[in-house]
DOZA-91048 format. One record per residue (C-alpha): residue number from 0; residue in one letter; z, x, y. Coordinates in nm, 4 decimals, padded with zeros to 6 digits. Layout:
+-----+------+----------+----------+----------+
! seq ! type !        Z !        X !        Y !
+-----+------+----------+----------+----------+
! NUM !    A !        Z !        X !        Y !
...
+-----+------+----------+----------+----------+
% end
This chain:
+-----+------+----------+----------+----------+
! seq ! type !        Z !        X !        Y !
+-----+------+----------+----------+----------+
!   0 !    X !  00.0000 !  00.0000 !  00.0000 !
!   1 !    X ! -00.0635 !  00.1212 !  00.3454 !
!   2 !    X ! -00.0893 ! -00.0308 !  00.6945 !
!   3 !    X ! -00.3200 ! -00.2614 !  00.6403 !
!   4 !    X ! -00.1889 ! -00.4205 !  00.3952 !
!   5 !    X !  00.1039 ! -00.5334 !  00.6250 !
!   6 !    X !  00.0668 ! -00.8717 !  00.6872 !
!   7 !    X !  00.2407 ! -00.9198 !  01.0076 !
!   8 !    X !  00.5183 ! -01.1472 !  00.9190 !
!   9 !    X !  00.8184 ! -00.8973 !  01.0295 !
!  10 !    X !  00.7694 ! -00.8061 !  01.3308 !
!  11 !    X !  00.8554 ! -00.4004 !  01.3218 !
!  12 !    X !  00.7479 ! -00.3177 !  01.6092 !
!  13 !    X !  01.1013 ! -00.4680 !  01.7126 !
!  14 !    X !  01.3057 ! -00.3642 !  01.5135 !
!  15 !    X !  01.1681 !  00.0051 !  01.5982 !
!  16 !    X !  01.2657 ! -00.1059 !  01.9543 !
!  17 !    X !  01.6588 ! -00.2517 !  01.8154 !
!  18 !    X !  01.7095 !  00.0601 !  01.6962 !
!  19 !    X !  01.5697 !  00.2913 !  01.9556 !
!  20 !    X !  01.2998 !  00.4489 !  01.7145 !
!  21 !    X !  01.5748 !  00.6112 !  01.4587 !
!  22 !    X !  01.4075 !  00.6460 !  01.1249 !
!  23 !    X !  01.7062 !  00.6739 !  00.9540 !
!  24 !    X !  01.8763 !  00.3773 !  01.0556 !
!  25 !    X !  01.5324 !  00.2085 !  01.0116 !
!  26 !    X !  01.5497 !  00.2911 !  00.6647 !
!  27 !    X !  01.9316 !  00.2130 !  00.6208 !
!  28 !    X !  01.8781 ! -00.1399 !  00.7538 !
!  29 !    X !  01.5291 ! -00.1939 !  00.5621 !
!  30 !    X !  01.7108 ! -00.0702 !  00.2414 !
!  31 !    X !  02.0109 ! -00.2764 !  00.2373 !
!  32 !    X !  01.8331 ! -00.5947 !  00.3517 !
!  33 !    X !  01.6123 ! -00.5439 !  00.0225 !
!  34 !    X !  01.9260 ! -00.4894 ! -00.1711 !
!  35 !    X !  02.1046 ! -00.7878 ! -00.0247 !
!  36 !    X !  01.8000 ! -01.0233 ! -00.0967 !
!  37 !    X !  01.7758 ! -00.9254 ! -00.4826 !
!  38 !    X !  02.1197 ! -01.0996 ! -00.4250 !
!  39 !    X !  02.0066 ! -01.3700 ! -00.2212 !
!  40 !    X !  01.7261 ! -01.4872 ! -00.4607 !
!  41 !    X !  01.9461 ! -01.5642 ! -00.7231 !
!  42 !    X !  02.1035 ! -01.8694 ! -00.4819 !
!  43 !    X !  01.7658 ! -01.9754 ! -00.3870 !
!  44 !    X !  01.8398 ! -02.2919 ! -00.6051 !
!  45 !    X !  01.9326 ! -02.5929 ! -00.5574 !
!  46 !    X !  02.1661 ! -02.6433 ! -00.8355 !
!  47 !    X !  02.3432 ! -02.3061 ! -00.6726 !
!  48 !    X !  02.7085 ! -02.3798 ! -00.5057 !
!  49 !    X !  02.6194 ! -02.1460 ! -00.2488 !
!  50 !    X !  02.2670 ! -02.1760 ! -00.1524 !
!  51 !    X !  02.3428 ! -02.3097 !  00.2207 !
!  52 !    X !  02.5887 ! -01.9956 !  00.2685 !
!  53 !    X !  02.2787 ! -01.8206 !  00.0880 !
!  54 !    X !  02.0099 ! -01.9149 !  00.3155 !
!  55 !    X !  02.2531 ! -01.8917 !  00.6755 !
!  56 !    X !  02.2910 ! -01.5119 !  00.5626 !
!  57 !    X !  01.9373 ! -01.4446 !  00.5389 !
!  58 !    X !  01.8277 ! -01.6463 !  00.8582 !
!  59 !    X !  02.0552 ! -01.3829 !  01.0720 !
!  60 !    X !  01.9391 ! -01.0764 !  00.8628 !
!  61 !    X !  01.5539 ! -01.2090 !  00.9200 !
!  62 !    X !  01.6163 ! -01.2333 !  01.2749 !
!  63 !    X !  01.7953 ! -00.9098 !  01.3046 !
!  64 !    X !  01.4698 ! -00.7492 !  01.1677 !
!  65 !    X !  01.2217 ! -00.9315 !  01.3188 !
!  66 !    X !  01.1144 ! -01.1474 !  01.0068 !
!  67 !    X !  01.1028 ! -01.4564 !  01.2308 !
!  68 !    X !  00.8869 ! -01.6981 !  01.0007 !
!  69 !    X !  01.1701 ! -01.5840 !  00.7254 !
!  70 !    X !  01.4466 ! -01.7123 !  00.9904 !
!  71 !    X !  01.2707 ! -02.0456 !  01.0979 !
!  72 !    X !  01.1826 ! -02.1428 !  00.7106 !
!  73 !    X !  01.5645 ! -02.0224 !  00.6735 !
!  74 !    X !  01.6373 ! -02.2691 !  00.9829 !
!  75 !    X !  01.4319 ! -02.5335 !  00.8115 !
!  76 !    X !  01.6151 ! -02.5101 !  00.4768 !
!  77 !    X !  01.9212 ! -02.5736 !  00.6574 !
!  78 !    X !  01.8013 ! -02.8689 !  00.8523 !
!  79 !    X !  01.6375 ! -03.0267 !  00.5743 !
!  80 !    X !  01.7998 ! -02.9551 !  00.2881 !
!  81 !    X !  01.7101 ! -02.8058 ! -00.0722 !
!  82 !    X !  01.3349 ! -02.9351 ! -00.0805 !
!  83 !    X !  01.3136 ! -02.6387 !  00.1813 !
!  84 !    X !  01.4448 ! -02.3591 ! -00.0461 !
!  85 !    X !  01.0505 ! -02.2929 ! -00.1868 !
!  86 !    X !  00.9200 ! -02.2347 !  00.1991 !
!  87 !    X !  01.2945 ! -01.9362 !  00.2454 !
!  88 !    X !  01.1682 ! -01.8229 ! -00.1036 !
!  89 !    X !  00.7922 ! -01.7813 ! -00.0292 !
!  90 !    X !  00.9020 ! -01.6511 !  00.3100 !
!  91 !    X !  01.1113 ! -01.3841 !  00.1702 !
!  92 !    X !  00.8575 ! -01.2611 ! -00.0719 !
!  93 !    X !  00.6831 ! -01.1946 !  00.2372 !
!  94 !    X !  00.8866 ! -01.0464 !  00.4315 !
!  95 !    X !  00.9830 ! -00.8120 !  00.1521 !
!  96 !    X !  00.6135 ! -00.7377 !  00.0816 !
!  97 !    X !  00.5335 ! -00.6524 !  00.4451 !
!  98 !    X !  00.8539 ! -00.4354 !  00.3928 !
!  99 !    X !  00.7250 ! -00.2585 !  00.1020 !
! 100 !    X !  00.3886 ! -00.1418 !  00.2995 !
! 101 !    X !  00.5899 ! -00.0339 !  00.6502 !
! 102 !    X !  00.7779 !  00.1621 !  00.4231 !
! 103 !    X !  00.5437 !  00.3018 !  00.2162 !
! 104 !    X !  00.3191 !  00.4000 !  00.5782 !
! 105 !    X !  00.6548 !  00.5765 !  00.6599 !
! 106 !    X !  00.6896 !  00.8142 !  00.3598 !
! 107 !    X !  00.2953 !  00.8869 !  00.3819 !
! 108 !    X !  00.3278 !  00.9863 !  00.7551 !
! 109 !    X !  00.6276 !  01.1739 !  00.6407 !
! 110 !    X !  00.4079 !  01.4313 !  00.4164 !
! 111 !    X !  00.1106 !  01.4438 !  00.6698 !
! 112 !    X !  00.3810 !  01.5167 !  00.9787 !
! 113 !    X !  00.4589 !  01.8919 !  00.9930 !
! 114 !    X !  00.7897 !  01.9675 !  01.0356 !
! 115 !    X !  00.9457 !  02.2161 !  01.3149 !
+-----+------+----------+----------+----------+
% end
């Protein structure tokens, strides 16, 4: 995967701008929202207890990344209840995907960069 397979539904471009360009932390944050939604998926469900606590959590981590169509179908899900949680669930494969290509452009123009 590479840049163009990034399909524009997080926008990165702002979170570059949250965190004032630090690769690291863009990593850090990237990484742990990927871990957190392996967690997330499993209360995707209707019959789970805690998929309105579920789908809250992600909204705010969305938005805190710039995944905004993952926040509003998050928003949605709340508003209208569990016939939502397909829309959060297709919107967080999404977001993850367009995760996996910005980060895989990262490590690429981390061998091509020269270091000092």
């Amino acid at each position: 995967m590479a840049k163009r397979d990034i399909s524009g539904v997080v926008d990165f471009q702002y979170l570059e701008g949250f965190t004032a360009g630090d690769g690291d932390v863009i990593e850090e944050v990237l990484g742990l929202f990927r871990e957190q939604a392996a967690i997330w998926s499993n209360l995707l469900d209707p019959a789970a207890d805690g998929w309105r606590d579920a789908v809250h959590t992600i909204k705010g981590a969305a938005r805190g990344i710039g995944a905004v169509a993952l926040g509003d179908a998050c928003a949605r899900a709340e508003a209208d209840g569990p016939g939502a949680l397909d829309g959060v669930r297709d919107a967080l494969d999404a977001a993850l995907s367009d995760i996996a290509a910005y980060l895989h452009e990262r490590a690429l123009q981390s061998l091509r960069t020269p270091r000092s």
